[in-house]
C-alpha positions in Angstrom: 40.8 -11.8 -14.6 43.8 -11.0 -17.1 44.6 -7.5 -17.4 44.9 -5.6 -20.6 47.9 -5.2 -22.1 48.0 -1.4 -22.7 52.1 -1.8 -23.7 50.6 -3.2 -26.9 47.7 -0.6 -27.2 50.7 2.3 -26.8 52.8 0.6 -29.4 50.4 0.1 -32.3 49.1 4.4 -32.1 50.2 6.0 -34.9 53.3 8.7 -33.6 52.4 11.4 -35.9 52.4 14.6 -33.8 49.1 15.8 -35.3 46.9 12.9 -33.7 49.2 11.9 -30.6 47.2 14.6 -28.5 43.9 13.4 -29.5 44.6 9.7 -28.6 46.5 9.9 -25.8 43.6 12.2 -24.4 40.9 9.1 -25.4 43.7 6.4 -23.3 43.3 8.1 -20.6 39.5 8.7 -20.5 39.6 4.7 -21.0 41.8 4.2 -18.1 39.5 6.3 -15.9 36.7 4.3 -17.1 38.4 1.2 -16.8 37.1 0.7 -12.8 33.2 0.9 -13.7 33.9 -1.3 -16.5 35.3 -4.3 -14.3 32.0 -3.8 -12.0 30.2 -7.0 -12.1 26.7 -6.0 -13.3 24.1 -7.7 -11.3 20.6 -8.4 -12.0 17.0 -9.0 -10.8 15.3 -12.2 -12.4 13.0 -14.5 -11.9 9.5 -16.6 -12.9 6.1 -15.5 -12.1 3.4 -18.4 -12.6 1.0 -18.8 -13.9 2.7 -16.8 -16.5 -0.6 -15.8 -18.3 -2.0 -13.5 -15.2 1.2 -11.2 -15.2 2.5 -8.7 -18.3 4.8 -6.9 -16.8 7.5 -6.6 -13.9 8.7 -2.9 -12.8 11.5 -2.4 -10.1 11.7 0.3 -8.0 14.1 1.9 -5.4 12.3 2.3 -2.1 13.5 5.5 0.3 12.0 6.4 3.3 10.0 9.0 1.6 9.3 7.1 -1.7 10.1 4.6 -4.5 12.1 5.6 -7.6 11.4 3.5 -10.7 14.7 1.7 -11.9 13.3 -0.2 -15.0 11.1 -2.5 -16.3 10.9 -6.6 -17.5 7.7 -7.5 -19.6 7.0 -11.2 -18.6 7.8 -13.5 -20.9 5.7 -16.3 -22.2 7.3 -19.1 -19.6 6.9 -16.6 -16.9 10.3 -15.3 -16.8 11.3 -11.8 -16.3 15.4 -10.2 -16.5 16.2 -6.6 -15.4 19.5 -5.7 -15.2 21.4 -3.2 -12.8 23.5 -0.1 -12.8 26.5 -1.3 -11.7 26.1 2.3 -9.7 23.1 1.2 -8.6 22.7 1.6 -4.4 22.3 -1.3 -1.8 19.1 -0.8 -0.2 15.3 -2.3 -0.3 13.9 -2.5 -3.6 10.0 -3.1 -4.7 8.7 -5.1 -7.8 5.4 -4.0 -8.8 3.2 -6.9 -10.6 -0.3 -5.8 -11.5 -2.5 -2.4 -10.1 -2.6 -0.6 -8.0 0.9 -1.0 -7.3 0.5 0.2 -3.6 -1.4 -3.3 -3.2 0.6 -5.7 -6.0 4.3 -5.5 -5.1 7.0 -7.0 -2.8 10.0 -6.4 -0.9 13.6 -7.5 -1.9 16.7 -6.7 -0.4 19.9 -5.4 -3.0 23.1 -5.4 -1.4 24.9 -4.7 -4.0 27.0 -7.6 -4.3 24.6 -10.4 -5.7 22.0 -11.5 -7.7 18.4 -11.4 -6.9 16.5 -14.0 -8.1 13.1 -15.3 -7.1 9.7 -17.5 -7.8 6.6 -15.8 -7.4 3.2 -17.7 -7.3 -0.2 -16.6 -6.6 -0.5 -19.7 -5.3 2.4 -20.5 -3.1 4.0 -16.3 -2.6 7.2 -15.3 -2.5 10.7 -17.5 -2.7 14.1 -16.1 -4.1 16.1 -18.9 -5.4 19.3 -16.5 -5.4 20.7 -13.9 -2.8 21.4 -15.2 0.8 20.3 -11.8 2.3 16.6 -13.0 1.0 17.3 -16.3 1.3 18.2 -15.6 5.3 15.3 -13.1 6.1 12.4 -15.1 4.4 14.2 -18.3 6.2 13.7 -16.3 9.4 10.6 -15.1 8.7 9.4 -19.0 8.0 11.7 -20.5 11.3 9.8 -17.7 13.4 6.1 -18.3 12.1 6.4 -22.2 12.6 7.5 -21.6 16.4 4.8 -18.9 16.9 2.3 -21.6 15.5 3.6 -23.4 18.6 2.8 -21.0 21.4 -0.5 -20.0 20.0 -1.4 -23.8 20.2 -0.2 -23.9 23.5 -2.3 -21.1 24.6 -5.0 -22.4 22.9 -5.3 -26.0 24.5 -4.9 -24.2 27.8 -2.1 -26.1 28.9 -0.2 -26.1 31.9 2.7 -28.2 31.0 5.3 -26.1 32.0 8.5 -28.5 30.6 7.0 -27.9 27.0 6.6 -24.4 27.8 10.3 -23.4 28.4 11.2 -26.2 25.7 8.7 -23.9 23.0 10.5 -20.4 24.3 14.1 -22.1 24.2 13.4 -22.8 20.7 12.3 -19.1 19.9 15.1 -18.2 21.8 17.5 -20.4 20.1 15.8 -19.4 17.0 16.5 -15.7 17.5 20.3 -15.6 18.7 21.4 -18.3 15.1 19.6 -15.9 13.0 21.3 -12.8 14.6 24.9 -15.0 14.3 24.3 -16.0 11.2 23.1 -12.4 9.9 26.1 -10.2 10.9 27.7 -7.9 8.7 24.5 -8.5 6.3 21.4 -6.2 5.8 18.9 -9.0 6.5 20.8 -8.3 10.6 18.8 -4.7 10.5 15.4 -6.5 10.4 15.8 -9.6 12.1 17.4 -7.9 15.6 14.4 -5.5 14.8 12.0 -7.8 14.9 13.4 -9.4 18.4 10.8 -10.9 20.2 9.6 -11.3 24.2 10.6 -13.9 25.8 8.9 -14.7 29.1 11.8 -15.8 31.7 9.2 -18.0 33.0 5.5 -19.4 32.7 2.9 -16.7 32.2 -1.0 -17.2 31.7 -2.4 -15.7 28.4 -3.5 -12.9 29.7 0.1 -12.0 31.4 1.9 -13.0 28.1 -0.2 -10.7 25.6 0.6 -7.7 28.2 3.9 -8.1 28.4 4.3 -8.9 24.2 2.7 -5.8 24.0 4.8 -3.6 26.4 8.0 -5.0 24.3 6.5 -4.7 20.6 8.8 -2.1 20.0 11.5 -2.5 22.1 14.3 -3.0 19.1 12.4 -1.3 16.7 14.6 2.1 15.5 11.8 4.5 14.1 14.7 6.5 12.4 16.3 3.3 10.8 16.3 4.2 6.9 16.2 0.5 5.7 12.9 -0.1 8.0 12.1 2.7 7.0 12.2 1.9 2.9 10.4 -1.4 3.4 7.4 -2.5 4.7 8.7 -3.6 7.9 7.3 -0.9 9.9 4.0 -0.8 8.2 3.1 -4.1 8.4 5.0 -4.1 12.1 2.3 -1.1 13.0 -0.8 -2.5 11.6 0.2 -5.6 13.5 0.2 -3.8 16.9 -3.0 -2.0 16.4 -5.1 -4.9 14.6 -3.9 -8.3 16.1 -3.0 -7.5 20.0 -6.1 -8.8 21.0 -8.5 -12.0 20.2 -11.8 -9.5 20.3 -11.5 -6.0 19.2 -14.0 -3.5 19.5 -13.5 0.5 18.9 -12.3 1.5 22.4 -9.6 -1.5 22.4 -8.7 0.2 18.8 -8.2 3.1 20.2 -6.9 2.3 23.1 -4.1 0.4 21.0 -3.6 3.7 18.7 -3.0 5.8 21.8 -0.4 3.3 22.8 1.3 3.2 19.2 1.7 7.1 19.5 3.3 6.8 23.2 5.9 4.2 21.4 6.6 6.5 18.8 7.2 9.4 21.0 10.4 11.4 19.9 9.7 9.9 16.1 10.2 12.4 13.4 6.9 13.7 12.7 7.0 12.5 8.9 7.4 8.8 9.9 4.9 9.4 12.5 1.9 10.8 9.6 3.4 8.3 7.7 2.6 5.1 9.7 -0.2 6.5 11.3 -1.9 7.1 7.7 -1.5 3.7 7.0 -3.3 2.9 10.1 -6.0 5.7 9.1 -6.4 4.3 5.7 -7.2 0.5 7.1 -9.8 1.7 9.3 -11.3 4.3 6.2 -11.3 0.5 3.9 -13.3 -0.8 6.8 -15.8 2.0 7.0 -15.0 2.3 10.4 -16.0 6.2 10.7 -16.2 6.5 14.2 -12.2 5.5 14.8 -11.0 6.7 11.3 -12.6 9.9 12.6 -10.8 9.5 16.1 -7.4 8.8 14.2 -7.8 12.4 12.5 -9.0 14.2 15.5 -6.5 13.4 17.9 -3.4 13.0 15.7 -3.1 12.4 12.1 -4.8 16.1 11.3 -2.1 18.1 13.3 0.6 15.8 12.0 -0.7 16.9 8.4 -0.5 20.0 9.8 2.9 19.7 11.0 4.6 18.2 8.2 3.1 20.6 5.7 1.4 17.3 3.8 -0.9 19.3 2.0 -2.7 15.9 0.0 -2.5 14.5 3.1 -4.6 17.6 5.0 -6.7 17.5 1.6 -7.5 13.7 1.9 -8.3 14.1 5.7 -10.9 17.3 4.8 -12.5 15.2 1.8 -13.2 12.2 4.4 -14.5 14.1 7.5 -16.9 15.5 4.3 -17.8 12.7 3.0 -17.7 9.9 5.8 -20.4 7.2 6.8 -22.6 9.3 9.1 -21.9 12.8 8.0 -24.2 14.8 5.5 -23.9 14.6 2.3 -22.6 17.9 0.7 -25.5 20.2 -0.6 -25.7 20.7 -4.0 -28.1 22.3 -7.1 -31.0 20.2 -8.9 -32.8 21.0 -11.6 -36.0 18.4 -11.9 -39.1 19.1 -14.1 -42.8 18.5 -12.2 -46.0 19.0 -13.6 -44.1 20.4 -17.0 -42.2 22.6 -15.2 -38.3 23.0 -14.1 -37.9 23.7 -10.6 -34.4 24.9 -9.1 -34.0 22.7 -5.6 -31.2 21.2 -3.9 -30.4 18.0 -2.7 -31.1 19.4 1.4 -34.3 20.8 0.3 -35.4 17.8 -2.0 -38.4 15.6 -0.2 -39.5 13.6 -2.4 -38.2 10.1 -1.1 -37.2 8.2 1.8 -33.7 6.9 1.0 -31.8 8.9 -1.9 -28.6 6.9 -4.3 -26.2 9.4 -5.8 -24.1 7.8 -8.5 -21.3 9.7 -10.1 -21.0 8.3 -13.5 -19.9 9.2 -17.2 -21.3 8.2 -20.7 -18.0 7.6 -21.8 -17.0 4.9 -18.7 -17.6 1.2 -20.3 -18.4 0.2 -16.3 -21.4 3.0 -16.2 -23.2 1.9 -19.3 -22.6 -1.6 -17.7 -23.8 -0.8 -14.7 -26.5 1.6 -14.5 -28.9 -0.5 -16.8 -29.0 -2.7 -13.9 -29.2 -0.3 -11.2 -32.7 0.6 -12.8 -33.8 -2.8 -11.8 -33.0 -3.2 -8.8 -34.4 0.3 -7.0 -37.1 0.2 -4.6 -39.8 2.8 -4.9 -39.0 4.2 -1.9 -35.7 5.1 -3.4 -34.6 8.3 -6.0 -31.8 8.0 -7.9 -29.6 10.9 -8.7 -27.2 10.6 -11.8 -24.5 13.4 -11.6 -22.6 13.0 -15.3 -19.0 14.0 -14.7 -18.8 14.9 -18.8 -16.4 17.1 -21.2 -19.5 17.9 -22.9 -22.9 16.6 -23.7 -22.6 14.9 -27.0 -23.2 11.5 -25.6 -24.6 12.7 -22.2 -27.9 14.1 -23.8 -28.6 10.8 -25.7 -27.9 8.1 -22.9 -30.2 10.2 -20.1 -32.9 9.0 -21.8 -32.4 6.0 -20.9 -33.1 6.7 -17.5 -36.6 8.9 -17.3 -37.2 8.4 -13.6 -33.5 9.6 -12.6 -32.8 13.0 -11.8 -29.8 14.0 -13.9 -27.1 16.5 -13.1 -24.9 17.8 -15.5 -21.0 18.3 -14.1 -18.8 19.5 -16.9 -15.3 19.0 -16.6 -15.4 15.9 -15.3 -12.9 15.6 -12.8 -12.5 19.0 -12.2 -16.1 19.7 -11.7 -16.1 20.8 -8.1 -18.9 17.7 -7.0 -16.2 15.8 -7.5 -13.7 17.2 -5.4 -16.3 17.8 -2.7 -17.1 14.3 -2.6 -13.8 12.9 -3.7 -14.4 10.8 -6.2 -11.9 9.3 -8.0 -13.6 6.5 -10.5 -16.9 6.1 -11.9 -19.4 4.7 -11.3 -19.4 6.1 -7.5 -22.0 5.1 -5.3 -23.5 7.1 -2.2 -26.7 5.9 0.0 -28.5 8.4 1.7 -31.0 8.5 4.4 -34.7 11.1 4.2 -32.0 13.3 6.3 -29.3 13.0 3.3 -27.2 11.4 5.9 -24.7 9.2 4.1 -25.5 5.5 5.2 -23.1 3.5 2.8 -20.9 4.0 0.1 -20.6 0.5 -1.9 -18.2 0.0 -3.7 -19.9 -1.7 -7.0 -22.9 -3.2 -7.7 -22.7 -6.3 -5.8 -22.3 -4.2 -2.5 -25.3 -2.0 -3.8 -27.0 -4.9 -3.8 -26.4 -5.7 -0.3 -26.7 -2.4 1.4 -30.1 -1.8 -0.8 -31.4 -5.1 1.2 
């Protein structure tokens, strides 16, 4: 690059005393400036398809204790998407975020600082960057690794014996392994692929002996306190490998026993990156509806490790879903219902006047309530009472659409979000569904009303 001539900038300033201060002051504020200047501003681009099913592309920073948002592309009508770089900006993982929630619709790329980042994403096909070799090399690796992991698993599972075509399959991993871990030095990509090292059996093992022995050495180069694993989702996917896949046929004590074992790995982990992963372990098991190991996950560690950490909407989630879990009671709350022309005060524990009991949290101001709950009325069984709590701001449109619903018990909840029903039973969107038993045991929560449907079966 040719460098400015700043001989010629000096000799074309005017020399009159009164203004030589001023601009010799504004040369050198340019000079000093002149480095960031000359930094090559990089970029993150790339195509989404099919274009019409994304809007908008938002990058974020990922730490090991969050994501900071960098900026935003909206998607352009081919598909494309541009968003340029600080040149200040730090190597380290970054996130795109596609659609909502963003906890479920984003990806991993890797910004060293020095490149480009460009990639192809597909509903369809995933994830390819066309641009940066420290993506290119990890999702290369990633690919290389899977295809000879395909290979043992089919070994296994024909039962074979052939031990030449054994040690040929492991060479290959092995092989595999060490020209990735060449090829990667000096580069970030090196931090996960010598992290993700795997076993290799020094000679032929039976299924049974392999699985042990590739779950004794899960974690053997795995740094806990690595802040690039920690940023991405290496460890969380890494983790909810180890407790969910280790075996063909899981049942809860296998789960168990495999979350006792994560927590014996972890040993000597800061406690933060221990509530951390162990949350995400919680949180898979809670999407199941898997109460009885959700509830063994808070019990025996995650509760004290909210504790610990002083993660108060952690220790708040934890206390909302021991509440409010398949199995437990429902919380107790007032009801007003008329009988023979008369009020009567009751509460849900004290009301008898069904065998199976739905509470739905809706609003007359939620488009998916007034969608919904016309069909809910169809589809109850007589042995079955709905109760209707309206989260409202007020009753203008509350006391009008209750009408439409003469055999529902209503129950007014100003404030909406901040009525206190809602925080005791955590909801978070409307229309919430809760199934309860003659013993206002809660025996399902679906989540719409397709899975109404079901559990009403």
């Amino acid at each position: 690059m040719p460098q400015p001539n700043f001989g010629v900038i000096i000799e074309l300033m005017p020399l009159n005393p009164r203004f030589f201060k001023n601009d010799m002051k504004t040369l050198a504020q340019f000079l000093l400036l002149l480095p960031t200047l000359l930094l090559a501003q990089h970029k993150v681009s790339g195509k989404f398809s099919p274009a019409k099913d994304f809007t908008y592309a938002l990058l974020y920073e990922a730490t090991p204790t969050g994501t900071n948002f960098v900026d935003k592309s909206e998607i352009e009508e081919d598909g494309t998407f541009h968003i340029p770089l600080d040149p200040a900006a730090k190597p380290g993982i970054y996130k795109i975020v596609y659609a909502l929630p963003p906890e479920e619709y984003n990806f991993d790329l890797i910004y060293n600082g020095k490149e480009d980042v460009s990639l192809n994403f597909s509903i369809e096909k995933g994830l390819e960057f066309t641009t940066s070799n420290e993506n290119k090399l990890w999702s290369s690796y990633t690919k290389s690794m899977e295809l000879v992991n395909m290979a043992i698993s089919n070994f296994y599972s024909q039962e074979s014996t052939d031990q030449g075509a054994y040690k040929d399959i492991f060479k290959t991993l092995e092989d595999t392994q060490r020209g990735f871990e060449d090829a990667s030095k000096g580069t970030m990509a090196h931090t996960f692929i010598s992290a993700n090292a795997p076993y290799i059996p020094s000679s032929f093992e039976d299924l049974s002996t392999y699985s042990l022995n590739l779950k004794r050495t899960y974690f053997q180069h795995v740094d806990f306190s690595n802040p690039l694993l920690l940023s991405s989702d290496f460890l969380n996917d890494r983790v909810l490998a180890y407790v969910f896949g280790m075996a063909p046929n899981t049942d809860n004590k296998i789960y168990m026993d495999n979350i006792n074992s994560l927590m014996e790995q972890m040993k000597g982990t800061d406690a933060m990156v221990q509530a951390t992963l162990l949350n995400t372990v919680w949180q898979r098991f809670v999407m199941m509806e898997n109460a009885e190991v959700a509830n063994y996950v808070i019990d025996t560690y995650l509760e004290d490790l909210a504790k610990e950490t002083n993660n108060g909407p952690l220790s708040r989630e934890i206390i909302n879903y021991k509440k409010n879990a398949v199995g437990n009671k429902a919380q107790n709350f007032d009801i007003t219902l008329k009988k023979d022309g008369n009020e009567i005060s009751t509460t849900l524990y004290d009301l008898d006047i069904a065998s199976r009991y739905l509470v739905i949290f809706w609003s007359s101001t939620c488009s998916h309530c007034l969608a919904e709950l016309p069909e809910v009325k169809t589809i109850i069984p007589k042995d079955l009472q709905v109760i209707a709590i309206g989260l409202e701001n007020d009753t203008n449109t509350w006391t009008p659409e209750i009408l439409n619903y003469p055999n529902f018990i209503h129950v007014l909840a100003l404030g909406k979000w901040d009525n206190k029903l809602a925080e005791d039973y955590n909801v978070t969107g409307t229309p919430s569904y809760f199934l309860l038993d003659n013993n206002k045991i809660i025996t399902s929560k679906p989540y719409d009303i397709e899975e109404l449907k079901e559990a009403l079966k």
